[in-house]
FIVOZA-830907 format. One record per atom (N, C-alpha, C): x, y, z; residue in three letters. Coordinates in pm, whole numbers, plus 50000, padded with zeros to 5 digits. Each point is the difference from the previous one (the first is absolute). Layout:
XYZALA;...
//
This chain:
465424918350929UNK;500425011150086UNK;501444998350045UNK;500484983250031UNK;501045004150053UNK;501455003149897UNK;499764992049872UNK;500615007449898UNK;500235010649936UNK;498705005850053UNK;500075017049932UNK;501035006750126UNK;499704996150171UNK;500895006050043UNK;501354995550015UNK;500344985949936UNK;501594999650005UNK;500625004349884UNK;499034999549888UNK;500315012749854UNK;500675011450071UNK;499025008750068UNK;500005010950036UNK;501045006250105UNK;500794983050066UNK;500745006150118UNK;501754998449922UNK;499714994149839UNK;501204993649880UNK;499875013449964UNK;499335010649992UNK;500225008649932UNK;500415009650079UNK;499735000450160UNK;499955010850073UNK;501824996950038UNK;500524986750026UNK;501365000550023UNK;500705002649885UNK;499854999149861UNK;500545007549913UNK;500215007749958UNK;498615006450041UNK;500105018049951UNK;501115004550131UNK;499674991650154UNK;501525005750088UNK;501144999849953UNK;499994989649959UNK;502024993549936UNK;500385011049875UNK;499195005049948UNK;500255008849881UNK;499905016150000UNK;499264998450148UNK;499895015650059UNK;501225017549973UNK;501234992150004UNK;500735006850015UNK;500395006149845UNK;500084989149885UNK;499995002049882UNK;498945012849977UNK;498784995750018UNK;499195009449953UNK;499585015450073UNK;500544995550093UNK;500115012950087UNK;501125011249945UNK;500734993149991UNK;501295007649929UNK;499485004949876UNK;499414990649891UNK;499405006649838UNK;498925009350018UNK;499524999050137UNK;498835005849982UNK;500825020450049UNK;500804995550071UNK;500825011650047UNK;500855009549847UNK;500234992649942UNK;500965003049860UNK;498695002749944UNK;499084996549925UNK;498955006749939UNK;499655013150003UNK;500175001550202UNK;499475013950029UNK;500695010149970UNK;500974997850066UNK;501335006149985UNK;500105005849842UNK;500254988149926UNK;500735003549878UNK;498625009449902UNK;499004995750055UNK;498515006249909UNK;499885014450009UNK;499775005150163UNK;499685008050056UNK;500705013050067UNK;501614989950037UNK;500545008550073UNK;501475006549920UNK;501394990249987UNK;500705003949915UNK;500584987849918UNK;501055002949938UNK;500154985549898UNK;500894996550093UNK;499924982349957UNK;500084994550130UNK;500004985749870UNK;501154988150059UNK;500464992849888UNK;499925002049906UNK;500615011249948UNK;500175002549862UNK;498445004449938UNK;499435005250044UNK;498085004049910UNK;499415008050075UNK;499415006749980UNK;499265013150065UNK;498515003249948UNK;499234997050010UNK;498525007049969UNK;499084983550009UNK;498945010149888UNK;498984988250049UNK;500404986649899UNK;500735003449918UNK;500504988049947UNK;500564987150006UNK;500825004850156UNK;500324991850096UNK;499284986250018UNK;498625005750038UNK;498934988650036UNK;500294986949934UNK;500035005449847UNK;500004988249905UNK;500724991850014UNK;501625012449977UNK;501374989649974UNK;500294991550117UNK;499365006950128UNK;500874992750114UNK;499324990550007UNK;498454995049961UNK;499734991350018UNK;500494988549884UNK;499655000549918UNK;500534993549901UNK;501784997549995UNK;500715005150066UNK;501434992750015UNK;500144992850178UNK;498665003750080UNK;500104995150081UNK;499654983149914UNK;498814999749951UNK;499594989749947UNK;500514990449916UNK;500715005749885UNK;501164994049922UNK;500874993850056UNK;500405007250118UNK;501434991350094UNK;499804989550104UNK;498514999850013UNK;499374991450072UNK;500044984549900UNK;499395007549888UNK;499464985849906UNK;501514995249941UNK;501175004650019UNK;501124995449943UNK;500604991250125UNK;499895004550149UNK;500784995850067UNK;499034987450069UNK;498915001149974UNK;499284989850070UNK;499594986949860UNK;500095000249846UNK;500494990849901UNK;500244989550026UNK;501414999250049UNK;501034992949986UNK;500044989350137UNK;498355002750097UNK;499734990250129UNK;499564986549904UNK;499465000749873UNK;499314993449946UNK;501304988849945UNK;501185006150026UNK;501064991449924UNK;500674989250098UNK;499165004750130UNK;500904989050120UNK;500234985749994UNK;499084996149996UNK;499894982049942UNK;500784996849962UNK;500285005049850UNK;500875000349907UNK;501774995950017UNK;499775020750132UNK;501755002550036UNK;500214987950064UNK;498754992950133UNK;500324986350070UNK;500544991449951UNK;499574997349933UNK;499974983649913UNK;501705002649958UNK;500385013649942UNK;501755000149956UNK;500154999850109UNK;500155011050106UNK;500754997050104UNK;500094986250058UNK;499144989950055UNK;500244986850009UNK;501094991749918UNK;499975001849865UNK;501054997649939UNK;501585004050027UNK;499975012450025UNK;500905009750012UNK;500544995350118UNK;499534999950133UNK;500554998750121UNK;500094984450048UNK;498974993349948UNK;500384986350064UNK;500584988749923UNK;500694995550015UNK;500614983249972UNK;500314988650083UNK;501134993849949UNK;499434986450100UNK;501135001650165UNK;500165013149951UNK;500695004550174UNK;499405011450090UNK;499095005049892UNK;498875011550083UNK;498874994649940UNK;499195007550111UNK;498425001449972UNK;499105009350102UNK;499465006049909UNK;499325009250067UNK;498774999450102UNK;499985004950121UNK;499434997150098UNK;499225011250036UNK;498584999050103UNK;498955010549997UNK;500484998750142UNK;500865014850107UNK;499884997650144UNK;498625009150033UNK;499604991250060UNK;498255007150053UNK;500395009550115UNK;501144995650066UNK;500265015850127UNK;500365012749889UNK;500335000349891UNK;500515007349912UNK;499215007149940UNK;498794992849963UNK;498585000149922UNK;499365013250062UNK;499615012049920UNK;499515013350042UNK;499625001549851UNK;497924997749997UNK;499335008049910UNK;498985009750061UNK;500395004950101UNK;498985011250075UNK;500825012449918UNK;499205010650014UNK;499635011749958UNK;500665010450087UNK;501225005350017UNK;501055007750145UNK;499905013650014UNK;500035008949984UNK;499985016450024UNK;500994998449906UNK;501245000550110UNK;501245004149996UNK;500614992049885UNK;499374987449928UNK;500834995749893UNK;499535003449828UNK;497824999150066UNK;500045001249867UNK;499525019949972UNK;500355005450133UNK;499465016950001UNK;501365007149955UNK;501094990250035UNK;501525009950058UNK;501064986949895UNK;500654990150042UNK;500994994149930UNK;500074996349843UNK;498334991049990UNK;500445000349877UNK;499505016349901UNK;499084998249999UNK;500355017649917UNK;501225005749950UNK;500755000950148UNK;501235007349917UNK;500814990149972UNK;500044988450056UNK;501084986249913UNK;499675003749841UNK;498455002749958UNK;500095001649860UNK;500225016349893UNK;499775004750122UNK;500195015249962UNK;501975002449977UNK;500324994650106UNK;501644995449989UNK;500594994449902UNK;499104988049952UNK;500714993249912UNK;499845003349866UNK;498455008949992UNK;499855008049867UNK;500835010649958UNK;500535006250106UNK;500945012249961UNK;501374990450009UNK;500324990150036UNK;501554993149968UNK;499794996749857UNK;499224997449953UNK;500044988949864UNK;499625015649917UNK;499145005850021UNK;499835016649937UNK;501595005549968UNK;500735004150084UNK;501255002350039UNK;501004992549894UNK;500194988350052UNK;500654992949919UNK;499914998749853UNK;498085001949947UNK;500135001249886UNK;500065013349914UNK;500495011150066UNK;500445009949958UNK;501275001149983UNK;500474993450097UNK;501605001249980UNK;500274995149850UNK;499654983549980UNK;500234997649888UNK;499365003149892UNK;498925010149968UNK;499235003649916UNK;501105012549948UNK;500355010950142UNK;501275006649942UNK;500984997449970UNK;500984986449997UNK;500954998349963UNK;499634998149854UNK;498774996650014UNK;499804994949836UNK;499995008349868UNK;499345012750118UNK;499985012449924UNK;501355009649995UNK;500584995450084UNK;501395009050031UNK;499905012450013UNK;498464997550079UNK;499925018650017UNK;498885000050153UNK;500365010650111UNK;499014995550113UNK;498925007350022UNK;498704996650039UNK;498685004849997UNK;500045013050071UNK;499305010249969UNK;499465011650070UNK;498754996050098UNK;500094997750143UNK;498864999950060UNK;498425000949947UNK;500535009249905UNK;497834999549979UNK;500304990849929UNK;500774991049925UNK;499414990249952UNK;500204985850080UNK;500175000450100UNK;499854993850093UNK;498994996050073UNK;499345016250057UNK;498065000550066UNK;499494997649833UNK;498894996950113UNK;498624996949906UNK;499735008049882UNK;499644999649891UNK;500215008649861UNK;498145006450021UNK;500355009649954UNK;498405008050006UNK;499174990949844UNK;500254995949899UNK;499294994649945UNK;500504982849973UNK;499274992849941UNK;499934990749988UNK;500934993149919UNK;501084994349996UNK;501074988349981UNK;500244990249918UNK;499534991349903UNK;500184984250034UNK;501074996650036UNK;500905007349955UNK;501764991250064UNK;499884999150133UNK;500195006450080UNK;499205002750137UNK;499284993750073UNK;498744998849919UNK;499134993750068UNK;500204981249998UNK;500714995949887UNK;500274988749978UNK;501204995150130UNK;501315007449983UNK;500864999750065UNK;499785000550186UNK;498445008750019UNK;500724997450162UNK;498644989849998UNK;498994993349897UNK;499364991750080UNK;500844987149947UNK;500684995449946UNK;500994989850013UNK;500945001750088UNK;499935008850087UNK;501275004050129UNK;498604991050077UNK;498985008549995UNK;499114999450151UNK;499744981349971UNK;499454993749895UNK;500414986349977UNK;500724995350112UNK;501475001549956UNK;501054994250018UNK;500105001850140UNK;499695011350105UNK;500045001950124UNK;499174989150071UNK;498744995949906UNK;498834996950124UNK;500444987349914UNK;500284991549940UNK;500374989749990UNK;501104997950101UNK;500505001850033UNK;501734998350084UNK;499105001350151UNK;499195012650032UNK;499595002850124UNK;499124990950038UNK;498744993149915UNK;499414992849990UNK;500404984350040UNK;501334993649925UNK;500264987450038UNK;500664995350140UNK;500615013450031UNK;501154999150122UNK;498685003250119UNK;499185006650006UNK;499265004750097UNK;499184984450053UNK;499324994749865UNK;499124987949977UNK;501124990250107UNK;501524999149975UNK;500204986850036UNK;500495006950130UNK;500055012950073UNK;500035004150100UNK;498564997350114UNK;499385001349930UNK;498275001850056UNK;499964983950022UNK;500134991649918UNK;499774987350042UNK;501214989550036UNK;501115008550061UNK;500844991750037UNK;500684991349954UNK;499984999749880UNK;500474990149889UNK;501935005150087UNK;500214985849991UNK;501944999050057UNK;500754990849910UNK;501054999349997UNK;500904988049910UNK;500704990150097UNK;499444989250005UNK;500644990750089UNK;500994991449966UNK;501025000150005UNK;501484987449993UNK;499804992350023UNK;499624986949917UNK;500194988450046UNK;501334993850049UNK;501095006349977UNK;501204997050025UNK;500795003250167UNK;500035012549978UNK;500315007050126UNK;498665006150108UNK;499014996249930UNK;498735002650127UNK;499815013550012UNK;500805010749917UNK;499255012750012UNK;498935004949942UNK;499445010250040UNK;498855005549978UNK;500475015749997UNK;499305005749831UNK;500565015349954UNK;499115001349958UNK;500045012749967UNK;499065008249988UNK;500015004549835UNK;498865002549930UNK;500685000349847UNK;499965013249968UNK;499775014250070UNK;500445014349985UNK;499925005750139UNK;500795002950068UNK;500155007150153UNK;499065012550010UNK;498975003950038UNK;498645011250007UNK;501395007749996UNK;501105004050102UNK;500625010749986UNK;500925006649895UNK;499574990949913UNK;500895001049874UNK;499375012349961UNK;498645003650011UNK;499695010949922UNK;500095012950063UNK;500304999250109UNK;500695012850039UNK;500895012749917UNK;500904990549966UNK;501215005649916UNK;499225002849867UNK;499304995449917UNK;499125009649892UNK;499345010350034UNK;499684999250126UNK;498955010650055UNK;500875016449975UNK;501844996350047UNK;500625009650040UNK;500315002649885UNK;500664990749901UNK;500665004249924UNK;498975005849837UNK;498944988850016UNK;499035008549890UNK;499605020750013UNK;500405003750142UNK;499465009850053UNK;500965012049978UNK;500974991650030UNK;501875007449966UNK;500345002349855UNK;499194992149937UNK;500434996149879UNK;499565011049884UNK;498335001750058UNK;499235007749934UNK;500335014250010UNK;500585002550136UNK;500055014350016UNK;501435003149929UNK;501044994150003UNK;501195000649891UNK;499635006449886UNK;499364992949949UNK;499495004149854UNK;499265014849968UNK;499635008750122UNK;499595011549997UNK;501515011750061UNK;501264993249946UNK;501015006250007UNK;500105016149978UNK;498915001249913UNK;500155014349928UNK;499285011850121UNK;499044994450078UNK;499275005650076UNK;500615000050137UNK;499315010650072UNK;500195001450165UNK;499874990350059UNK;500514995750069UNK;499864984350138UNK;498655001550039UNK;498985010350075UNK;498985003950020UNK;499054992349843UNK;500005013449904UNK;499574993549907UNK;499584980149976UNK;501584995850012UNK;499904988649934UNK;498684990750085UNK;501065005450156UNK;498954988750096UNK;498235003549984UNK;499875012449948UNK;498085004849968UNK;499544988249917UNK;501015003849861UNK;499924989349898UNK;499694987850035UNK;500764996050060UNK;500164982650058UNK;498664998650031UNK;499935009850147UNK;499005001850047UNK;498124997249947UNK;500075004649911UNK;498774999249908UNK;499784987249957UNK;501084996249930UNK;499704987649925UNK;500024992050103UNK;500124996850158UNK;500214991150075UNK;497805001750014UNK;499925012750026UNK;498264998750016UNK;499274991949885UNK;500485004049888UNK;499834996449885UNK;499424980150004UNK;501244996450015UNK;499894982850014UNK;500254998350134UNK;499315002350074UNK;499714994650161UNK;498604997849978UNK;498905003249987UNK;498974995449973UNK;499384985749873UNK;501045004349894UNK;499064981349918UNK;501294992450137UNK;501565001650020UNK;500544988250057UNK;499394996750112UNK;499285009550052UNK;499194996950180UNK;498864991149958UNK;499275002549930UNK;498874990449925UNK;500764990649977UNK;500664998849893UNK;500484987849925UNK;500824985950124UNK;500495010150114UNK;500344989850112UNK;499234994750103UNK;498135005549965UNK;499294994350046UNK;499594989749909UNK;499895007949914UNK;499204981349875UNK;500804990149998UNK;501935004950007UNK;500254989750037UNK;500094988250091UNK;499385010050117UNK;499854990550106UNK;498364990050039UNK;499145005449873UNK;498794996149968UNK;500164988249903UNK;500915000049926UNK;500094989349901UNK;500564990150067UNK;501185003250106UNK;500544985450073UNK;498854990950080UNK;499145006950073UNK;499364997050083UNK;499004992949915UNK;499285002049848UNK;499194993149924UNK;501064987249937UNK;501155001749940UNK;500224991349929UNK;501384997150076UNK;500034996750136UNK;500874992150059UNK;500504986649956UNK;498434991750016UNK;500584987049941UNK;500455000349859UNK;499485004249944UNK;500474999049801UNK;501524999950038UNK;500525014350040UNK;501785002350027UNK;500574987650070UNK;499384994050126UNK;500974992850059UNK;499864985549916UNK;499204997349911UNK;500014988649899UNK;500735000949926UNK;500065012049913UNK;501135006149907UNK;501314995850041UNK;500425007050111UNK;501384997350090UNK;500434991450023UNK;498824991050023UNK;500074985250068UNK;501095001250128UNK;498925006450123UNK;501305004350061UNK;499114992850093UNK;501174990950116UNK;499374992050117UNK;499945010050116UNK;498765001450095UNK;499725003450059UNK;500624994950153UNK;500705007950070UNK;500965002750130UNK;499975002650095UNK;500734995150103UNK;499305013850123UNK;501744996550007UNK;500745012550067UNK;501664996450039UNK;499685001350172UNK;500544993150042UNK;499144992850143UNK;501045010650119UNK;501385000549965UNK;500805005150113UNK;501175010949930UNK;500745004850081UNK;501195009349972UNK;501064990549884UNK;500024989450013UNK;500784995949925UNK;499324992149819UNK;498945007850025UNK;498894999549868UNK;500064984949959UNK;499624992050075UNK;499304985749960UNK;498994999449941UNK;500374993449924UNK;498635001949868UNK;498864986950065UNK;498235004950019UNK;499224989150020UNK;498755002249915UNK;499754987149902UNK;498925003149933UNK;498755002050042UNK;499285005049944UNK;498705006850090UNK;498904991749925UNK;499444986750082UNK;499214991350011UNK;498615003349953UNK;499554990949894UNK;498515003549938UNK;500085004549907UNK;501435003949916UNK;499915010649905UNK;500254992449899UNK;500095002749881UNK;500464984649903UNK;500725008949937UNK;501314995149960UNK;501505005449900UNK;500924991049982UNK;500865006049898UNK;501244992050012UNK;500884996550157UNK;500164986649982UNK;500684996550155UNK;501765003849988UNK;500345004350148UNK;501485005449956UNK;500334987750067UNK;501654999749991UNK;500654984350031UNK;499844999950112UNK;500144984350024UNK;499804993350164UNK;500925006250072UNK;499795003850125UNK;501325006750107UNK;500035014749985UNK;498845005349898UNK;500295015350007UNK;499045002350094UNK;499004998050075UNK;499115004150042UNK;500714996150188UNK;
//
């Protein structure tokens, strides 16, 4: 009994954390089925497609959690030597489940960064062509693709890999510690993704040059409903996968576990834990 109800209370805080995703698809269904076209589809056909690219963008962006271990084990390489090493600060350490980060920030950190790298790879897709796209081939194509379909799920890849590793060593506090000069950094600033947010957004609507300002922002508009629902999911599983495979990552990392004790970030190891030891006098 009491497993069936802590099953039951694993499922009841998930279906919350994901609420908003599906509230929203479930809103676009109606809309686009019943009422008028609405992201690009109109009738009962809707049903299908929206679910099935809700689903597709789910299973592309949530993939690449399976590759974390992996990204760890380089990054350890990558960031530490015999003058850094990477450290776990536990005041830093946040794998709870937030409204406001995984309902509101990240979403559009990836919705942002999909239309920057979208953006960007149009630019150079037209230089290549030496000729620039007409908006409709920009929205979503009424039939089916492979160039297309290949091209933006190696975009969506490439997003949730990048969103995926930086979030992971955000969520668990992973820092770079100096053995030299005693500092402690950070290995991507959360506010860094701000500026994709703006400029993926700026970026996209450029490209509907040919159209009304009104117009463009509808445009935008759509496709932002579009991928707000798998990224709202996908920034819950990611915060489901840290919380299961914590230890695997911080083994990977081999990152020593911290607490920074005062304003002037004194590093003190956090007792009971077993890791690499940092040098005498850092603590």
């Amino acid at each position: 009994m009491t497993m069936l109800l802590s099953g039951e209370k694993i499922r009841s805080k998930f279906g919350w954390a994901v609420s908003p995703a599906l509230i929203l698809l479930l809103i676009t269904l109606v809309v686009s089925a019943f009422i008028v076209k609405f992201t690009f589809i109109f009738g009962l056909k809707a049903l299908g497609t929206i679910s099935f690219r809700f689903g597709r963008l789910l299973i592309v962006l949530a993939f690449p959690l399976f590759l974390l271990p992996g990204l760890s084990s380089v990054a350890q390489k990558v960031f530490a030597s015999s003058n850094r090493q990477l450290i776990q600060v536990q005041t830093d350490r946040d794998l709870d489940i937030h409204p406001l980060k995984t309902w509101v920030l990240r979403p559009f950190q990836g919705i942002g960064l999909a239309m920057l790298m979208a953006t960007k790879f149009l630019v150079v897709l037209q230089i290549y062509r030496g000729e620039f796209f007409p908006s409709q081939e920009i929205l979503p194509p009424h039939q089916f693709s492979l160039e297309r379909f290949l091209s933006t799920t190696a975009l969506a890849v490439g997003v949730s890999i990048l969103l995926s590793f930086l979030w992971t060593l955000d969520d668990l506090g992973i820092r770079i510690f100096n053995r030299k000069n005693k500092e402690v950094r950070m290995v991507g600033k959360y506010i860094g993704f701000l500026l994709p947010i703006f400029f993926g957004f700026y970026g996209l609507v450029g490209l509907f040059e040919g159209n009304h300002q009104v117009l463009a922002m509808l445009y935008v508009g759509q496709m932002v409903i579009i991928l707000y629902p798998p990224f709202q999911v996908f920034a819950v599983l990611h915060a489901r996968y840290l919380q299961d495979k914590e230890s695997i990552l911080i083994a990977r990392l081999k990152a020593v576990p911290v607490r920074i004790l005062d304003e002037e970030e004194k590093i003190s190891i956090v007792p009971g834990i077993p890791g690499p030891s940092l040098p005498k006098g850092d603590s």
